[in-house]
C-alpha positions in Angstrom: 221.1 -145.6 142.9 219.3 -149.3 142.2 217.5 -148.6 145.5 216.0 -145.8 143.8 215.5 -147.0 140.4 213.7 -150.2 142.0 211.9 -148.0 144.3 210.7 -146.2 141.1 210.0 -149.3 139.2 207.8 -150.3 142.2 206.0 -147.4 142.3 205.3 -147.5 138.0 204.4 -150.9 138.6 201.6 -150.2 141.9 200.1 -147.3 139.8 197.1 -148.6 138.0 196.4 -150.6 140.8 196.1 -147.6 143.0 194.7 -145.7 140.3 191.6 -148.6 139.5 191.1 -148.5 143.7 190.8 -144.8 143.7 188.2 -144.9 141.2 184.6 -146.4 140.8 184.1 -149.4 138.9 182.4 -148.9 135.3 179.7 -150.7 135.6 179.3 -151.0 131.4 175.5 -150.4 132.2 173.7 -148.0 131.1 173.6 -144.2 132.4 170.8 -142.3 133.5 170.9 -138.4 133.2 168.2 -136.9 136.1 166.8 -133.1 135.2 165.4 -132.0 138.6 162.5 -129.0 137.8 160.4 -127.2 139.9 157.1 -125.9 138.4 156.5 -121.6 139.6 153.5 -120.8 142.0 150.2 -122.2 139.8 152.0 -123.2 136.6 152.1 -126.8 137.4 149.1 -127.2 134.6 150.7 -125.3 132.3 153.9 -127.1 132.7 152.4 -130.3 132.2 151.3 -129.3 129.2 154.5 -127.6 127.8 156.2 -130.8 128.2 153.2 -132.8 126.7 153.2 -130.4 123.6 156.8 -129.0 123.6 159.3 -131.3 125.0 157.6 -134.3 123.9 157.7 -134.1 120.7 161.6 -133.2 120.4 162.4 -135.8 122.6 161.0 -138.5 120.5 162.8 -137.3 117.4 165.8 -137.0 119.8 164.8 -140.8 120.4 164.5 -141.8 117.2 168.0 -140.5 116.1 169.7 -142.4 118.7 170.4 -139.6 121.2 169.3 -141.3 123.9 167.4 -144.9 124.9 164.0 -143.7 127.0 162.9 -141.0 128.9 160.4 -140.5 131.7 158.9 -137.8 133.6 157.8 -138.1 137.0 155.9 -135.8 139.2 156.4 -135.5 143.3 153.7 -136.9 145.4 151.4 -134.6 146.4 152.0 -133.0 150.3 155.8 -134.8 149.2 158.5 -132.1 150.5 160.5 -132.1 147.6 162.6 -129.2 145.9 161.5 -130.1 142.9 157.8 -130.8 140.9 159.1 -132.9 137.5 161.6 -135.1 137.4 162.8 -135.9 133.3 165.0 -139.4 133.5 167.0 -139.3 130.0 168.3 -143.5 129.9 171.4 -143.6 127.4 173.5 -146.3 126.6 176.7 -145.0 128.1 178.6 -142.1 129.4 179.7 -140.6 126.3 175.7 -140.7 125.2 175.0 -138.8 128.1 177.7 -136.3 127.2 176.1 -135.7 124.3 172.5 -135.3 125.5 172.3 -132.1 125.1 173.7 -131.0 122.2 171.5 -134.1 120.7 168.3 -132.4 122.6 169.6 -129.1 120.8 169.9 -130.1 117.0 166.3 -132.4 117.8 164.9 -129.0 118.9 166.2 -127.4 115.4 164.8 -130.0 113.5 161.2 -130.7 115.7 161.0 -126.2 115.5 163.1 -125.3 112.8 161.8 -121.3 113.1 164.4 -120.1 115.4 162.0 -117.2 116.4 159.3 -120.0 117.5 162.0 -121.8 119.4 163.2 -118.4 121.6 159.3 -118.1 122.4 159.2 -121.3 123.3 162.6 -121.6 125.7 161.0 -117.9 126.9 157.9 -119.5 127.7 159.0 -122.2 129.7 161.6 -119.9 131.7 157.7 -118.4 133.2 156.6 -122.2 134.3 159.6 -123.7 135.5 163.3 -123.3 137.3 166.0 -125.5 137.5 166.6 -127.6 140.4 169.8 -129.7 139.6 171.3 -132.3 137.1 172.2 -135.7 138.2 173.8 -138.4 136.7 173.6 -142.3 137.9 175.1 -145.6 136.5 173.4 -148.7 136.2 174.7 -151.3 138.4 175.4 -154.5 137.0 
């Protein structure tokens, strides 16, 4: 019966160790969130100028209440054999800010459109220039 107990007291003991080796280091560095987009047949333009127009300006109100550090959009090289056209790089300061993103992209959106007719035509308009690739998420190392 000690055997046992000790042998569970062991065990207790070597858990978080196991548990921290299973698991990546937090880096405490920032974290990127990656939206992957590819632009339909001849609505690369157009895109472009949806995000210049449209997302641009909500993001920078979703900026400027905290939701999230920076963002950048990035385009594939030309001739590039990519699966996507636009790459949208949200920085935040930490995890829980980038599971927030996009609720905080949501209530900027209400605020930058607040007609909620105007923002359907918009979110239907830019279903016509773009699909979803994937989501990433990255950690800063430091």
């Amino acid at each position: 019966m000690t055997r046992v107990i000790l042998s569970f007291l062991l065990l207790v003991a070597l858990a978080p160790t196991a548990l921290a080796e299973a698991q990546p280091p937090s880096s405490g560095g920032a974290v990127f969130v990656a939206y992957y987009w590819r632009a339909k047949p001849g609505e690369i333009e157009a895109y472009n100028d949806y995000i210049r127009k449209i997302a641009e300006p909500i993001d920078e109100d979703a900026r400027r209440a905290g939701v999230f550090e920076e963002v950048r959009t990035v385009m594939a090289a030309l001739g590039a054999a990519q699966d996507w056209t636009h790459l949208r790089i949200f920085r935040l300061k930490n995890m829980a800010a980038a599971d927030a993103l996009a609720a905080g992209l949501d209530a900027a959106t209400a605020r930058v459109v607040p007609n909620e007719v105007t923002r359907k035509v918009n979110s239907d308009r830019s279903a016509t220039l773009r699909d979803f690739v994937r989501r990433e998420v990255w950690m800063e190392l430091r």
